[in-house]
C-alpha positions in Angstrom: -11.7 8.1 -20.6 -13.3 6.8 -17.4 -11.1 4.8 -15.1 -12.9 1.8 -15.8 -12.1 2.4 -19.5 -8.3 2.6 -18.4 -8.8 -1.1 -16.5 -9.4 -2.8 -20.3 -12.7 -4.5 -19.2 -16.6 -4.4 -21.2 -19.6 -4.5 -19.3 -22.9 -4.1 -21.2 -23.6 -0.4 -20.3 -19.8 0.6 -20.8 -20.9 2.0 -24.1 -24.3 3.8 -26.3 -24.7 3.6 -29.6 -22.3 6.7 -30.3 -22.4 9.3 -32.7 -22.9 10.4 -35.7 -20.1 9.3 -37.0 -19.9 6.6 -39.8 -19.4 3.0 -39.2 -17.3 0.9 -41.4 -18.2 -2.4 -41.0 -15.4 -5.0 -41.9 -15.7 -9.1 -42.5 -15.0 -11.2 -39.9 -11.7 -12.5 -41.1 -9.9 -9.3 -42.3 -11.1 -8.1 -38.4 -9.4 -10.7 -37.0 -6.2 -10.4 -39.2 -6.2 -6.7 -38.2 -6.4 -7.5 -34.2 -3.9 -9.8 -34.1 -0.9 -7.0 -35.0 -2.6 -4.5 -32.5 -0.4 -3.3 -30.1 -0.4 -5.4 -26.8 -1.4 -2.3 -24.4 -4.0 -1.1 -27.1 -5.6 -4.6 -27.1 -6.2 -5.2 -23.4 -7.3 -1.4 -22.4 -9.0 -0.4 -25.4 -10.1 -2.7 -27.6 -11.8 -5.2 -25.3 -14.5 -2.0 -24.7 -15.7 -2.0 -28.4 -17.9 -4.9 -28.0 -18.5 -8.0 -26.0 -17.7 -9.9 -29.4 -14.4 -7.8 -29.0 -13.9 -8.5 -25.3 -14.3 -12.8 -25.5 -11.9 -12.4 -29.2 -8.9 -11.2 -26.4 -9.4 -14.4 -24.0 -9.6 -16.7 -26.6 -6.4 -18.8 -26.7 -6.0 -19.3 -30.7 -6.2 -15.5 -31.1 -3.5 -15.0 -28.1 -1.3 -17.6 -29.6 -1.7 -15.7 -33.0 -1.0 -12.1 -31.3 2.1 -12.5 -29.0 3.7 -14.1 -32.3 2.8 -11.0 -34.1 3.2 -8.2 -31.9 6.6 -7.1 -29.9 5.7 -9.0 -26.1 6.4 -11.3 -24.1 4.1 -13.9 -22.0 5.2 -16.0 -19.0 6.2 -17.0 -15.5 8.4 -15.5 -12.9 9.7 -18.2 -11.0 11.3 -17.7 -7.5 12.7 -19.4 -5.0 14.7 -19.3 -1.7 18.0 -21.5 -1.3 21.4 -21.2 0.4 20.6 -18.1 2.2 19.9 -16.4 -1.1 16.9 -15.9 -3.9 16.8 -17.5 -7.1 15.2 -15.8 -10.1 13.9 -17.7 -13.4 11.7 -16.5 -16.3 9.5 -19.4 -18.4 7.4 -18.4 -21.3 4.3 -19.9 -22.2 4.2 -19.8 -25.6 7.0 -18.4 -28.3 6.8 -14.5 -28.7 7.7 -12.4 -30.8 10.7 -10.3 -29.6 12.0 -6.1 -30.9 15.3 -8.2 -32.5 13.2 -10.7 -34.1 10.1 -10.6 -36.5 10.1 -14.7 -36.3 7.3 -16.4 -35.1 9.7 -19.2 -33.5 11.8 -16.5 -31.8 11.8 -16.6 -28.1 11.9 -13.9 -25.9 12.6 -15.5 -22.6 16.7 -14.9 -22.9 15.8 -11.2 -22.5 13.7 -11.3 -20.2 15.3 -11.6 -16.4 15.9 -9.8 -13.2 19.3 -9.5 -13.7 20.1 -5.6 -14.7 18.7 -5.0 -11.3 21.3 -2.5 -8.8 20.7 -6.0 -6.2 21.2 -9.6 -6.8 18.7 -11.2 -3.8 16.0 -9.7 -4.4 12.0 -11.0 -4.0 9.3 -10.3 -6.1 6.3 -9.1 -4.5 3.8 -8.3 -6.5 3.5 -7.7 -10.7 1.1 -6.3 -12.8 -0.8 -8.0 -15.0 -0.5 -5.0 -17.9 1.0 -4.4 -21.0 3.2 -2.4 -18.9 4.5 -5.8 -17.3 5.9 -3.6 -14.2 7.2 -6.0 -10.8 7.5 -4.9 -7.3 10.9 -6.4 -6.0 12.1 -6.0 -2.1 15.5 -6.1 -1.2 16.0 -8.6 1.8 15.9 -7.4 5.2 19.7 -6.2 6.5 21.4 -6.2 10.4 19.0 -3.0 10.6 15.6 -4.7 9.5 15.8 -2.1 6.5 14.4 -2.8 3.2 14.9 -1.6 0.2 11.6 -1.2 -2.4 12.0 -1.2 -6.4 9.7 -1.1 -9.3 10.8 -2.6 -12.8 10.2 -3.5 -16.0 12.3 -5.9 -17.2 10.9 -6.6 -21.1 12.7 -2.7 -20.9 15.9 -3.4 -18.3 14.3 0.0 -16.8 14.1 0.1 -12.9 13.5 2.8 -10.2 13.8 2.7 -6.3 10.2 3.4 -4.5 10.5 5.7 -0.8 9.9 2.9 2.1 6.4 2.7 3.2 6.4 4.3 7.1 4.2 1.9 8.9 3.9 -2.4 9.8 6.5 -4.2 11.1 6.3 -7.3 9.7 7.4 -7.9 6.3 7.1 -11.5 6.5 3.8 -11.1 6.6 3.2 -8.2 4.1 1.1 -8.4 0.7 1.2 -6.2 -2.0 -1.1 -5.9 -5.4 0.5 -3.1 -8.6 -2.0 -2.4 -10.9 -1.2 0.4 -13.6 -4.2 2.9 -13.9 -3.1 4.9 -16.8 -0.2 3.6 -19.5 0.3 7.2 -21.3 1.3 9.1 -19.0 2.7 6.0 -16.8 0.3 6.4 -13.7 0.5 3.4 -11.1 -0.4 2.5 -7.8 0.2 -0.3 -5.0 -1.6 -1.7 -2.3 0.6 -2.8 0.7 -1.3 -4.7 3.9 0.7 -5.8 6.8 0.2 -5.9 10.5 0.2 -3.1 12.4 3.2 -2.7 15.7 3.9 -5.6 17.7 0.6 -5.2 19.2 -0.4 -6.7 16.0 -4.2 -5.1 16.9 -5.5 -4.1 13.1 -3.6 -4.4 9.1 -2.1 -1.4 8.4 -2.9 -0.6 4.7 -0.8 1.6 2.4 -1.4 2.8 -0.5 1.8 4.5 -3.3 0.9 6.9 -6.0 3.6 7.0 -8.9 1.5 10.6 -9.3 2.6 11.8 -5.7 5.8 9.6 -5.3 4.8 9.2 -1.7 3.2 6.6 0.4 0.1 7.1 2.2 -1.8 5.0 5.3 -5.6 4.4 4.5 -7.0 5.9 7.0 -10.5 3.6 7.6 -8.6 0.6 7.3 -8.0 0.1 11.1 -11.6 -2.1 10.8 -9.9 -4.9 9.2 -8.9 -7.6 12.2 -5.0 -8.7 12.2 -6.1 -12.1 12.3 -7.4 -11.8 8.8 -4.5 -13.5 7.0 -3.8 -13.4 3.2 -3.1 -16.8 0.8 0.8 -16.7 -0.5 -0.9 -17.2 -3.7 -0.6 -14.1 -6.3 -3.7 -11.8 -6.1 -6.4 -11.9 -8.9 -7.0 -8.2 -10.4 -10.5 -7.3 -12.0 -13.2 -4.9 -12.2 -11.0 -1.9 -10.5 -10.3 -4.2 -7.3 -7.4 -6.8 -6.0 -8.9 -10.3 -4.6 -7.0 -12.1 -2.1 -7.9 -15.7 -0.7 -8.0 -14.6 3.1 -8.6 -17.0 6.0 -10.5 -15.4 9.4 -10.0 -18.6 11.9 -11.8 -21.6 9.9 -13.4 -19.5 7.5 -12.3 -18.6 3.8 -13.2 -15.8 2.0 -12.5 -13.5 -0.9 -11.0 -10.1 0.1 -11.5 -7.5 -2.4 -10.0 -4.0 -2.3 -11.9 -1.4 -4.7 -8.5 1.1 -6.1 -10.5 3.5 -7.0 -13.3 3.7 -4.3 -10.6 2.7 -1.9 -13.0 0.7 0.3 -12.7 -3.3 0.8 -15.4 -5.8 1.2 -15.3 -10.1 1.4 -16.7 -12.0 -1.1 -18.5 -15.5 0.0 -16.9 -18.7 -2.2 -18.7 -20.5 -3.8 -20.8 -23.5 -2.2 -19.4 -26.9 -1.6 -20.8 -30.0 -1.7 -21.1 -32.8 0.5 -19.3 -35.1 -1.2 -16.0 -32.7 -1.2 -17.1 -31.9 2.7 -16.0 -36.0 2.9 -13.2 -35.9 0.7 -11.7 -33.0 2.7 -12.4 -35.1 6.2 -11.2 -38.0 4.2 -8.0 -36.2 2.4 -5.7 -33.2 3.1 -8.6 -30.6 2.8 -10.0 -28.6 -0.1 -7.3 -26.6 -2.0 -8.4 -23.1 -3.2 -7.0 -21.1 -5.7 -8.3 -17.7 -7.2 -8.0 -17.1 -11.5 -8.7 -14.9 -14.1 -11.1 -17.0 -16.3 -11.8 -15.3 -19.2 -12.1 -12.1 -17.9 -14.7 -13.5 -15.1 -13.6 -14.1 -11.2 -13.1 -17.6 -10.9 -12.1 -20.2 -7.8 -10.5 -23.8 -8.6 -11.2 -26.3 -5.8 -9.5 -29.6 -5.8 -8.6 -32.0 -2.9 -4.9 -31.7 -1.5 -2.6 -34.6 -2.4 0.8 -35.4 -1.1 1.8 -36.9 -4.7 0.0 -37.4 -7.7 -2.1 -40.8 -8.2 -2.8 -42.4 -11.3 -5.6 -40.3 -11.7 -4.8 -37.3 -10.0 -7.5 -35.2 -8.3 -10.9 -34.0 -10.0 -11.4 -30.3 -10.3 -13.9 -28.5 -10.0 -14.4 -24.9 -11.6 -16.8 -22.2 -10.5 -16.9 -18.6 -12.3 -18.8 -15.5 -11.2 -20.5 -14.3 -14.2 -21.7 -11.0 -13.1 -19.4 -9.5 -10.9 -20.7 -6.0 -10.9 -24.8 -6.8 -10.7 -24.9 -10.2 -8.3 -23.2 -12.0 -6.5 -23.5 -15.5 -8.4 -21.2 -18.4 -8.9 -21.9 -21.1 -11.6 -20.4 -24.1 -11.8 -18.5 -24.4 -14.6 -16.7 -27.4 -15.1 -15.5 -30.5 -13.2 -12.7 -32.9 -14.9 -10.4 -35.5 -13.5 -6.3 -34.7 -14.2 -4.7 -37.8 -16.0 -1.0 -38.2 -14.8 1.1 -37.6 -17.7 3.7 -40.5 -18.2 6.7 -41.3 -16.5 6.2 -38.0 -14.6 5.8 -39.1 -11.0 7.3 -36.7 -8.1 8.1 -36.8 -4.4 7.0 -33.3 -4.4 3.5 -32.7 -3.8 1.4 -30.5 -6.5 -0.5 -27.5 -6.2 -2.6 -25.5 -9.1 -1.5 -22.2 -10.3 -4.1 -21.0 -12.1 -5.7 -20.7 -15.5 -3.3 -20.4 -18.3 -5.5 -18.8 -21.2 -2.5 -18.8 -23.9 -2.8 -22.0 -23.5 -6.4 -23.1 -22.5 -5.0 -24.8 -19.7 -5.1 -25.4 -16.1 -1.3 -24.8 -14.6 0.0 -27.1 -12.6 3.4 -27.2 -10.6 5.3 -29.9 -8.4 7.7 -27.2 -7.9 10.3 -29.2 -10.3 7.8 -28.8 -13.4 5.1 -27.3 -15.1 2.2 -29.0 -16.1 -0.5 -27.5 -18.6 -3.5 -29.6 -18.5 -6.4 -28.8 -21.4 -9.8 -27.3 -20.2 -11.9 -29.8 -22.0 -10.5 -32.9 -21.4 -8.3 -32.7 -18.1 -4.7 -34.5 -20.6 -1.9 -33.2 -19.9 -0.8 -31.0 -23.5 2.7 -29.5 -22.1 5.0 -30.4 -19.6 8.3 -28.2 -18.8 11.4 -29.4 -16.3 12.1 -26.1 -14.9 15.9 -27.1 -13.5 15.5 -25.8 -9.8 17.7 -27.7 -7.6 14.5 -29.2 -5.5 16.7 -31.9 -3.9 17.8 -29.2 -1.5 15.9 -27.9 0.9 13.5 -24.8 -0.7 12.5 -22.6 2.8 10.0 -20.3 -0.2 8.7 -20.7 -3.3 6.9 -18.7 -5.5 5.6 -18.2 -8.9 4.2 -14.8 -10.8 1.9 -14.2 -13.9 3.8 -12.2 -16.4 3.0 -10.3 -19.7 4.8 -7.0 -21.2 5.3 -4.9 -24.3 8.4 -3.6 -24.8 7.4 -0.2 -25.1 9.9 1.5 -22.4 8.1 4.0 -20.1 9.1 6.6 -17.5 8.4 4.6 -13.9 9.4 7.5 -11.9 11.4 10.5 -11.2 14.7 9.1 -10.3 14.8 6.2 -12.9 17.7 4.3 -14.0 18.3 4.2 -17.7 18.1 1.2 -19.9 20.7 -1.0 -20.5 
């Protein structure tokens, strides 16, 4: 299978008209029953290639609902943040999933899910997959020695492993990380590390670990990319075989992609704006940016920055690049105005997460709260309290796409068992 097959995604000259074999051609209805109890791994790698029907069936929210009831997974947010000298770990599901102990549709699977089977209690999530596999980076914190400690995990299994140390950068502050999962049987992953180089700070180192080779290794062209090219704290957007980062270079904002395979980087221009959100971002706090997965297409939200939410909040404004692999495009796709939902107003101010295609939703967070607002119509549908303490002072806060099977796998050589 090509590597692109392993990455789950159709283009239109993925696949010929194969074979000789025969074709058995079932209704639409008795298809869909059938997809829904396919296993979550099988779904996103290989059946998303059979067709482009196929492929828009696995972003479609009804059908997602439908499946993570069904099938043995799990579908959420890792929430984290940094109080009291310490980091604070939460897990909050989207929707209710079906669980290995439970065949219920109302089951929930969030009580199982949690960081807390790790070897270390303050620990920070770097970076997570967005696989079946549902494997997280965590980092120890840094000790009297500036040492730190580097973990890969799954916690749908309670399975965990300790990663070597990558050799070069010195600041970890500064370091970002993607983990994308290239092969699920045999278990074959890979992560991307950028930080700056000495205290020079002249280039971005860039690292790349093989769970193949169990080893760490500097890309070697990568000196090219200027140490004043800084990455967005926002999670990266994995697609097409590459990692996108938001990346500002002085005043200017661009998309940084870095090809896994090809192992070569490029920038990506946004999308245009107008001249009425060139005002508004004079007139306001600026243009917020975030990068999302929207429906399988690369997608950018903008919206003006607010220090509270108003009556009617902010528009927002949706742009999609339809064919990433051919041209360069973006399309408008949308622009709606979010409605406050009642009796929720917040000292905190608000900042979009991303695209929450469970739920058809735009995510939303004031750091106390999610908010899901629908696609179509910019009302709020869902609104969770998610308990942090906010009334203390938060120095980091961070929150992570999550999905997972609960297929347990072999993440390395020197893995911990289960619980």
């Amino acid at each position: 299978m090509k590597e692109e097959e392993e990455q789950g995604e159709y283009s239109s000259n993925s696949r010929s008209s194969s074979s000789s074999s025969p074709t058995i051609i079932l209704r639409g209805e008795i298809l869909y029953e059938i997809l829904t109890f396919v296993a979550l791994d099988d779904l996103l790698r290989r059946c998303r290639w059979v067709s482009r029907d196929w492929n828009a069936l696995t972003y479609d929210s009804s059908f997602r609902c439908l499946h993570y009831q069904r099938t043995p997974s799990a579908s959420g947010y890792f929430i984290q943040y940094h109080m009291k000298n310490r980091f604070h770990t939460s897990f909050v599901r989207s929707i209710n999933a079906s669980s290995p102990s439970s065949s219920s549709s109302s089951s929930s699977s969030s009580s199982s899910i949690s960081l807390d089977f790790m070897p270390e209690i303050d620990l920070w999530i770097s970076t997570s997959s967005y696989h079946a596999q549902g494997l997280i980076c965590c980092t120890s914190t840094l000790d009297i020695m500036r040492t730190k400690r580097y973990y890969v995990c799954k916690p749908a299994t309670r399975q965990w492993t300790e990663i070597p140390k990558p050799t070069n950068g010195y600041d970890y502050d500064s370091e970002r990380m993607g983990l994308v999962v290239v092969k699920s049987n045999p278990l074959h992953y890979k992560i991307v590390r950028f930080t700056p180089s000495d205290y020079r700070g002249d280039f971005q180192y860039c690292e790349i670990f093989d769970s193949m080779n169990w080893a760490w290794r500097t890309h070697s062209e990568f000196k090219w990319l200027p140490y004043t090219v800084h990455f967005d704290l926002k999670p990266e957007v994995y697609m097409h075989g590459s990692l996108h980062w938001l990346t500002s270079f002085g005043k200017e904002i661009q998309i940084f992609a870095f090809d896994l395979y090809k192992e070569n980087w490029r920038f990506i221009m946004l999308p245009p704006q107008s001249e009425e959100e060139e005002v508004e971002a004079i007139n306001w706090y600026g243009i917020d940016k975030t990068l999302v997965n929207c429906d399988g297409h690369l997608g950018v939200i903008y919206t003006h920055k607010l220090n509270r939410m108003d009556e009617v909040w902010s528009w927002i404004e949706l742009w999609v690049m339809e064919d990433y692999l051919k041209a360069e495009k973006w399309k408008k796709k949308y622009r709606l105005s979010l409605k406050q939902p009642e009796g929720n107003v917040s000292r905190h101010g608000y900042s979009i997460l991303g695209m929450d295609t469970l739920m058809d939703s735009i995510l939303v967070t004031n750091f106390d709260k999610f908010i899901w607002y629908n696609c179509s119509t910019g009302v709020p549908t869902k609104v969770m309290n998610l308990g942090n303490p906010m009334e203390s002072i938060c120095l980091e806060f961070s929150i992570h796409p999550f999905i997972s099977d609960y297929v347990p796998c072999n993440l390395g050589p020197k893995e911990n068992p289960k619980e």
